[in-house]
N, C-alpha and C positions, 0 to 999 in steps of 0.2 A: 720075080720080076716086080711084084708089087713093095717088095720090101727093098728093094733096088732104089725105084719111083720115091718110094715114101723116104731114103735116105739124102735123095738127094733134090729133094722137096725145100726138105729141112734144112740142109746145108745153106741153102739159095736164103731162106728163110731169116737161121742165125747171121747171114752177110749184112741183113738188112738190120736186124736188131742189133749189130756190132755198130753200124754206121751210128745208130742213135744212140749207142752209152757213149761213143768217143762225142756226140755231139752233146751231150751232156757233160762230159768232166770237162772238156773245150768252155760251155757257159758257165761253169763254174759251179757245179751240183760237186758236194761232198759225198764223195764214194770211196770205199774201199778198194783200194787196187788190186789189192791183194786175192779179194773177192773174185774175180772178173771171169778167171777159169773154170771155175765153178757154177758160177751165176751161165757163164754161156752155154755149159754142157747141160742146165737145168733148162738153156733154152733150147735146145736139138732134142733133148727128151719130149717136151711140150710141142716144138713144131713139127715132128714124127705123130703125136697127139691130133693134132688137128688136119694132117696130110691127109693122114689114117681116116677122119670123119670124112673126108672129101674125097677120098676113094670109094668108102662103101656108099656114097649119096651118088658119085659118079658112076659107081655100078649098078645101081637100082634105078636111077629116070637118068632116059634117054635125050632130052630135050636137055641143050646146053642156057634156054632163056631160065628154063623150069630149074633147074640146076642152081645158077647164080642165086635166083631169087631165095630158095630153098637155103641153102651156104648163107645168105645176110640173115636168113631168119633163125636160123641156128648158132650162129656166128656171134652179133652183136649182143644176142642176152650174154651169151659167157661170157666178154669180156666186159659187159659192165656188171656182173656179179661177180667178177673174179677178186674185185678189190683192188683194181689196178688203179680206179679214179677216186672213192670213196673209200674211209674206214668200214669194214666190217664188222664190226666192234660196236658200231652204232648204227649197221640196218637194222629190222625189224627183222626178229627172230625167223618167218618165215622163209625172207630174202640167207638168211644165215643157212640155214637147212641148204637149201638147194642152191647155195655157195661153194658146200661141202661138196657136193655131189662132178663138179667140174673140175677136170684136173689142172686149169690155169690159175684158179685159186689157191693153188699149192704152187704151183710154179712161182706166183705172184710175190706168196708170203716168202717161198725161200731165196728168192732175189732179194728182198726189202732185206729181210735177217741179215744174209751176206753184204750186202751192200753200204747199209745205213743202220746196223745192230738195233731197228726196229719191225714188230709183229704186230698186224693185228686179229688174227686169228690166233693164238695165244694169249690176248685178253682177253677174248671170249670163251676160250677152250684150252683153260690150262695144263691141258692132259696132250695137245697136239703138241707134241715135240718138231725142231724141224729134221729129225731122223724117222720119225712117223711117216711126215709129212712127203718126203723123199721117198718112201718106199709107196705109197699112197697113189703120188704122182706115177711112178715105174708100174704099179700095177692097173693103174687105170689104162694109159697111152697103151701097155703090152696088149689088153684087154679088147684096143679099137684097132691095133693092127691087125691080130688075129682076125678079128672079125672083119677088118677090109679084106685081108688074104680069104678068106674065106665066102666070102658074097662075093669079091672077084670071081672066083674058082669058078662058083657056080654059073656067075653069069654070063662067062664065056665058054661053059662045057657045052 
């Protein structure tokens, strides 16, 4: 059931980030077309990633206000550590560390790669290939569904 939820979360998720690349190549951002299939299924990985976080917050507090708030507080640091607005390449190392540790920061990098055959996480870390980084992402996102699937379980036994 939850892996049900969490797929068609996602679905709903990638509709909306389709809407914004097509409003992108529409203003005239240079992208890879070719990219697109790829970059999108990197986005159904990622937003099955963050379903996943909001299942197990949703199965642990009860309170829908507690909830929301909880979600923005966990929410907006990843996406501005992700590298989605700023190079990473040029935070402060500390910001870099726990850039690594969120799996939209891989998501992030391998859309850019695909997109615009530009990284900034491989000028910081030239060992992060983007086939690392792909499996990286896959192991992280499998990581937080199990663990929704699993605090679900519980907290409806």
């Amino acid at each position: 059931m939850i892996i049900g939820r969490g797929i068609g979360d996602s679905i709903i998720a990638l509709m909306n980030g389709s809407i914004m690349l097509i409003l992108g190549i529409a203003i005239g951002a240079h992208l890879n077309p070719q990219a697109i299939p790829m970059v999108l299924l990197i986005g159904f990985i990622v937003a099955l990633g963050f379903t996943s976080i909001g299942i197990m917050l949703g199965s642990i507090i009860s309170n829908p206000e507690g909830f929301h708030v909880i979600t923005g507080l966990i929410t907006l640091p990843m996406i501005l550590l992700s590298g989605a607005f700023f190079p990473l390449d040029q935070a402060p190392s500390w910001m870099q560390i726990l850039a690594l540790l969120i799996p939209l920061t891989y998501a992030t990098d391998l859309s850019r790669i695909l997109l615009t055959n530009t990284s900034y996480l491989q000028g910081a870390y030239s060992w992060l290939t983007p086939g690392l980084e792909l499996i990286i992402l896959i192991i992280l996102v499998s990581l937080f569904t199990l663990l929704a699937t699993k605090i679900f379980k519980e907290t409806t036994i």
